[in-house]
N, C-alpha and C positions, 0 to 999 in steps of 0.2 A: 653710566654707572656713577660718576661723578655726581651730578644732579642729584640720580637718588641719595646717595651717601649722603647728603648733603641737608637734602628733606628730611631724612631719617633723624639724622642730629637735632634741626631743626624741633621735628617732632617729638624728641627725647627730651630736648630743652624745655618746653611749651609743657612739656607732663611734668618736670622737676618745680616748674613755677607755682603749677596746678596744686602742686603739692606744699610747698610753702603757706600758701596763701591757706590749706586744709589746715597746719599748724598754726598759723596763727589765731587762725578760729578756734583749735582744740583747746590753746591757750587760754584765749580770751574765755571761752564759754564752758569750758570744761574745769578750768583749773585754778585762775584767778576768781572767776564768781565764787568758788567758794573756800575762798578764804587762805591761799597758799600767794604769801605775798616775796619773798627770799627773791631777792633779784638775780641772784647767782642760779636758781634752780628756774626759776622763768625762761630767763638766755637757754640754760642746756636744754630745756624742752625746746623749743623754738629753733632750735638749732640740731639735734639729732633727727636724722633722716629715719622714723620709725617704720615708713611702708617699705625701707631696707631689711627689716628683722622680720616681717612677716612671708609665707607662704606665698608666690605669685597672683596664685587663683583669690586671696585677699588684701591683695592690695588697694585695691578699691573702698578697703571697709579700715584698713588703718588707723586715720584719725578719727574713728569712732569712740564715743563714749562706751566703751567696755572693753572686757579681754577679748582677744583671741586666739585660736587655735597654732600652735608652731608644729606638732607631729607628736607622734613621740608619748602619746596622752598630756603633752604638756603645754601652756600658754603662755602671752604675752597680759602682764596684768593692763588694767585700764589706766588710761593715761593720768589720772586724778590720783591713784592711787601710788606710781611712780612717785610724783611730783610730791607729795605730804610726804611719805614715807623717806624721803630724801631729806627734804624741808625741815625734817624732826631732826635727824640727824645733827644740825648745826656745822656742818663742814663747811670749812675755808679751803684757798689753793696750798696753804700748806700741809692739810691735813692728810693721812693715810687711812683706806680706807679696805674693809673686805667687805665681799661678799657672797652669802652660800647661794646657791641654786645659780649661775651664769644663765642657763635658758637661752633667750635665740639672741641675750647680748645686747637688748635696747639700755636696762637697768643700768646696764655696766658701761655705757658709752654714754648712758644721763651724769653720771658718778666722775666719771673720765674730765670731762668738761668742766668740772668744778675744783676736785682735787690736785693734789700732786701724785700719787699712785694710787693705782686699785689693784687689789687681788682677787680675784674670782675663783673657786670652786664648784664644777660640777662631776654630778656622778655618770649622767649617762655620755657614753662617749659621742655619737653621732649629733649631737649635741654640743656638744664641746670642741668637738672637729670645726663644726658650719661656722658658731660665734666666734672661734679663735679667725680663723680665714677672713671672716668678714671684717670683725674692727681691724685687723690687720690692713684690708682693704680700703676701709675707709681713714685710714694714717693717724689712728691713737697708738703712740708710744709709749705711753703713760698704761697702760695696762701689761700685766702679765695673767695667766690661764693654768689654771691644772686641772687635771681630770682626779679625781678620789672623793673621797667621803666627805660632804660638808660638815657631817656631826663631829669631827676632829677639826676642822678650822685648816689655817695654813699658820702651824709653831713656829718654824724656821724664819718668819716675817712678823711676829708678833712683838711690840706691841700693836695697837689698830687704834686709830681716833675714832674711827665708827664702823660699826658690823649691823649690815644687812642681811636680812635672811627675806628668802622670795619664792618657801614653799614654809607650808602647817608643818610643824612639829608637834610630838606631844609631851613634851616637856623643852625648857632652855637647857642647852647641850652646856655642862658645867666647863669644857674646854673650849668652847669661844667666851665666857666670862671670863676664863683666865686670860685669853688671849686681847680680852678692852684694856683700854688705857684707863687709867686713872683718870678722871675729868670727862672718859670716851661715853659714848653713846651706842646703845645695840637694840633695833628695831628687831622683830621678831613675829610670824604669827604664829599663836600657843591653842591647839585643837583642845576645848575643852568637852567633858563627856558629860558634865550634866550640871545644866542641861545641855546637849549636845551641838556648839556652835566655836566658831573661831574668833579669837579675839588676838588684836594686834594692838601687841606688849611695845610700851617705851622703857629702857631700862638705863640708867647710867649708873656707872662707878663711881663712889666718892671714897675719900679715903676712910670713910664711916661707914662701909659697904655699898649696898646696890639699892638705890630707886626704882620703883616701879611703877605705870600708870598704863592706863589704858587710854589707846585712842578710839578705836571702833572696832563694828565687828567687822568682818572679813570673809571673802571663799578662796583659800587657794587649796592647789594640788599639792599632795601630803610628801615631804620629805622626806626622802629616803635614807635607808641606814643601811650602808655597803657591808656593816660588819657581821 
């Protein structure tokens, strides 16, 4: 029994390497070639275990160039997309961070790694259950979790140096504007209808109001309004 035990570890180890060695290539090939240079979001990619946040049956497909499936009708976005979308933000380790949609919790343990706190907001709960247990698991103390409506934000921690959102809305929720900081940063994707495509808003506060740019267009799954 011993022996086996022992194999088994063994075996466990040899898959964890396996998997390293997939992220550094996501890295290199996915995510630096085009153009996400932020040293601080490079390390967090390379260092969150992302075939954690997926489904068993795909773990194998993980560090692939695109999303996949977490349950739920819901995904994990592509690892390119993570990493800009972070990138844009301009977060330091002092900064405070939220963000709506939680999902299977990769987003939110990239974000972890960088700042000093994250807030996350999700609506569906079985959901919220998996991602809270797991960064728990894997020893980020630097996150908290709630389960409710991301179209409200989380008030009772606001302000935010930067607010992520990680599902289409079809409009920017006026209560997570309220809740940026002045100088803050809130990434966004904005469902437009016509013509009928998603485009992923950079928005910051100045004390002269709100900037707005676009970075690309986008596909994600549409956010939800609990109300």
């Amino acid at each position: 029994m011993l022996k086996l035990a022992a194999m088994f570890r063994f075996n466990e180890g040899d898959q964890e390497a396996v998997y390293a060695v997939q992220r550094e290539r996501m890295v290199a090939e996915q995510i630096e070639r085009r153009g996400v240079t932020d040293p601080e979001v490079l390390a967090a990619m390379r260092t969150v275990p992302r075939h954690r946040f997926v489904p068993e049956e795909e773990r194998q497909e993980a560090y692939f160039d695109g999303p996949l499936s977490i349950g739920s009708g819901q995904t994990i976005s592509q690892p390119y997309v993570v990493a800009s979308m972070t990138e844009a933000l301009g977060l330091t380790h002092r900064s405070k961070a939220l963000e709506i949609g939680t999902g299977s919790g990769y987003q939110t343990a990239v974000l972890a790694e960088i700042v000093d706190r994250v807030f996350s907001v999700e609506i569906r709960a079985d959901l919220y259950e998996r991602a809270t247990q797991l960064l728990s698991e894997l020893g980020y103390r630097n996150i908290r979790t709630m389960l409710g409506n991301g179209y409200s934000g989380w008030p009772q921690e606001a302000p935010f140096d930067g607010i992520i959102v990680t599902a289409a809305a079809p409009y920017i929720p006026p209560a997570l504007l309220d809740q940026l900081a002045v100088g803050g940063r809130m990434i966004i994707p904005v469902q437009e209808e016509a013509p009928p495509r998603q485009e992923l808003l950079l928005l910051e506060k100045t004390d002269a109001g709100i900037t707005r740019r676009v970075m690309y267009e986008v596909r994600f799954v549409p956010l939800i309004d609990g109300q």
